[in-house]
C-alpha positions as CSV (number, residue, x, y, z in Angstrom):
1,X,260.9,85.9,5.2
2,X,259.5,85.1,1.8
3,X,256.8,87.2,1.0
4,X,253.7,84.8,-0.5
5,X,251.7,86.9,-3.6
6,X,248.3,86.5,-4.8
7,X,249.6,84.8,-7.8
8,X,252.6,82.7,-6.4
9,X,252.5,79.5,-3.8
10,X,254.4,78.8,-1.7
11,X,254.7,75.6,1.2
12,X,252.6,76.0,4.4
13,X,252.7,72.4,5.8
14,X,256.2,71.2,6.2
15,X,258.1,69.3,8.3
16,X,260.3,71.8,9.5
17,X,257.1,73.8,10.5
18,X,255.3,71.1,12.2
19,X,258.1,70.3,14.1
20,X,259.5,73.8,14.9
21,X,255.9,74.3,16.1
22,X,255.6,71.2,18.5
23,X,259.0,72.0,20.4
24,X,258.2,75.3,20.7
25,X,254.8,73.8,22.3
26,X,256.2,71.8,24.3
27,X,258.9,74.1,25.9
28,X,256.5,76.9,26.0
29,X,254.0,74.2,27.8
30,X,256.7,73.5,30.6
31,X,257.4,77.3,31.3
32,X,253.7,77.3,31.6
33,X,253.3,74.8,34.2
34,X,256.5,76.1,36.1
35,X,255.1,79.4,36.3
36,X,251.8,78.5,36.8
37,X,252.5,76.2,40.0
38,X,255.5,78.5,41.5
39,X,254.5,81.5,40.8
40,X,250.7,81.2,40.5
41,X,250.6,83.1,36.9
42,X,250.2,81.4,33.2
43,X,250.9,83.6,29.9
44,X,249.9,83.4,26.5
45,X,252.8,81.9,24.1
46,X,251.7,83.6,20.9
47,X,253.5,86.1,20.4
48,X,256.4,84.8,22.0
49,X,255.9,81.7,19.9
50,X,255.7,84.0,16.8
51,X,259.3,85.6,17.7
52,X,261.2,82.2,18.5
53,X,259.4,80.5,15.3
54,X,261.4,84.0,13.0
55,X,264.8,83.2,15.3
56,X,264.6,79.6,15.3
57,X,263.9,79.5,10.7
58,X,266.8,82.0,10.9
59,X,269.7,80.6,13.2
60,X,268.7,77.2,11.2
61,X,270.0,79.6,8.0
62,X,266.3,78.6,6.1
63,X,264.5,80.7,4.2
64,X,260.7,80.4,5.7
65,X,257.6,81.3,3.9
66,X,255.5,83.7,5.9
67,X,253.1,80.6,5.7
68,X,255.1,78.2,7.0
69,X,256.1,80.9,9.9
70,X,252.4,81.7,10.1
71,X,251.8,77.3,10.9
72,X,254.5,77.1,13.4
73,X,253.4,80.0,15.3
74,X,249.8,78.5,15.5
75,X,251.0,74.9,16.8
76,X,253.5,76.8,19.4
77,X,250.9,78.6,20.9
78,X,247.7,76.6,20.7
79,X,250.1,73.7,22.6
80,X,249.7,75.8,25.6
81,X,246.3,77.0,25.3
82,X,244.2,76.4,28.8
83,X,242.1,78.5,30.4
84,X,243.4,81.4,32.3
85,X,244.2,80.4,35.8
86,X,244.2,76.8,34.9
87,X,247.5,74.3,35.3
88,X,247.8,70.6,34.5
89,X,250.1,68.8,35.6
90,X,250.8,64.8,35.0
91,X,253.2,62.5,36.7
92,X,255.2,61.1,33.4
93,X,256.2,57.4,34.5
94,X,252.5,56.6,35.1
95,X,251.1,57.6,31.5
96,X,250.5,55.4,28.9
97,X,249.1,56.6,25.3
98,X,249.2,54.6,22.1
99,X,247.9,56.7,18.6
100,X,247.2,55.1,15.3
101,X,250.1,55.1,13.0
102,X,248.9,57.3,10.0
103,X,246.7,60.9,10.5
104,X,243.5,61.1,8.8
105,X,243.3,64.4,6.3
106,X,239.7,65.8,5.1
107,X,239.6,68.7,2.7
108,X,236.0,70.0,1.7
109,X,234.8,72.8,0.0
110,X,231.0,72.5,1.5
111,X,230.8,74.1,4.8
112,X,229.9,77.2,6.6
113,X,232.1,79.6,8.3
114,X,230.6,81.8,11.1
115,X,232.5,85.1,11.0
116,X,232.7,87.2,13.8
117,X,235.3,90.3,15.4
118,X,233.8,90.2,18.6
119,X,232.1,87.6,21.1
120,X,230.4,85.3,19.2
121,X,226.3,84.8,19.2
122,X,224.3,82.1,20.3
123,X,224.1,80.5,16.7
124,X,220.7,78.7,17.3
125,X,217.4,80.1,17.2
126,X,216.1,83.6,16.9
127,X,214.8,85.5,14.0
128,X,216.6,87.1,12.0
129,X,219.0,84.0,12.7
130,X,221.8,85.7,14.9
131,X,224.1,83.3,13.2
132,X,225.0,86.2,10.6
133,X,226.8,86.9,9.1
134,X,228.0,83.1,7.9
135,X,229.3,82.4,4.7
136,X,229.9,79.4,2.8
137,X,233.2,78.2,2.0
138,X,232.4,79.0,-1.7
139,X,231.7,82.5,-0.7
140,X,235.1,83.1,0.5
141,X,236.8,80.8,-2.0
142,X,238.3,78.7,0.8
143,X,238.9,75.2,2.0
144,X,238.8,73.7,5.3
145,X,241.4,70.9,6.1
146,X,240.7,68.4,9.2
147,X,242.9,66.4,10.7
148,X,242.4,63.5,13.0
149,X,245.3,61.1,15.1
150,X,243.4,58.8,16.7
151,X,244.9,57.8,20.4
152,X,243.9,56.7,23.6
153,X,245.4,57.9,27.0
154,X,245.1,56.1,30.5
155,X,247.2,56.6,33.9
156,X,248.6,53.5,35.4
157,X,247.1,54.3,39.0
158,X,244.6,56.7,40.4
159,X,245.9,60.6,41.5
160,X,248.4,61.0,39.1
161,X,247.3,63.3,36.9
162,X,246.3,67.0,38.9
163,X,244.8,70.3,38.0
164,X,244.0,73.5,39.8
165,X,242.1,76.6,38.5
166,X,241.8,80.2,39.5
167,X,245.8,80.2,39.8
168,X,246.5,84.4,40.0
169,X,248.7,86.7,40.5
């Protein structure tokens, strides 16, 4: 891995970490499901995602940034997230989906960041405002990127798509 200085820059959304990110979702996402209906367990993919992400860059002979590794990892992993206990399942040939052809990007430097280590507050009422500490986006020198794909999703008959909670050990 490339290590990223204060003073040098270095690629963090690419292709090849989008992509590296989304299979390792969607495999990680099957082995989820697998487990969580035979076996009656579900499992965090993060740090396994972070593992494959470093193998996958290096059997592919590319030199990732820690960035790019960092971006992969985070698409892997949050493409499983459910809550604990939780497992969705969805009968293929019935779904239909149709998403707009070009994702929207937003960057702003005008926003507020609640940052927290532990649970976070209630953010509304209260006095002094338990909201603390929040900082602008300014304040940290940062930007915040959105991105919206617009879609739609529908199932071609009733039953098809099924989900059960409290799934344990």
């Amino acid at each position: 891995m490339r290590q990223v200085g204060a003073q040098k820059s270095a690629a963090e959304l690419t292709v090849r970490a989008a992509v590296t990110g989304v299979v390792l979702g969607i495999v990680f996402g099957a082995a989820n499901a697998y487990l969580g209906l035979r076996v009656g367990l579900t499992v965090s993919a993060s740090i396994p995602a972070a593992v494959m992400t470093v193998a996958l860059f290096r059997l592919l002979g590319s030199r990732a940034s820690i960035l790019e590794s960092n971006l992969s990892q985070t698409i892997g992993s949050a493409s499983t997230a459910l809550a604990t206990g939780t497992v969705a399942v969805l009968e293929l040939a019935s779904f239909v989906s149709g998403f707009s052809s070009v994702a929207e990007f937003d960057v702003t430097r005008v926003g507020a960041v609640h940052m927290e280590d532990t649970s976070p507050s209630n953010i509304t009422g209260g006095t002094p405002s338990p909201a603390t500490p929040v900082k602008s986006l300014f304040q940290i020198d940062a930007m915040a990127l959105r991105t919206n794909l617009w879609g739609a999703w529908g199932l071609r008959a009733p039953g098809h798509a099924q989900f059960i909670t409290g799934a344990t050990w």
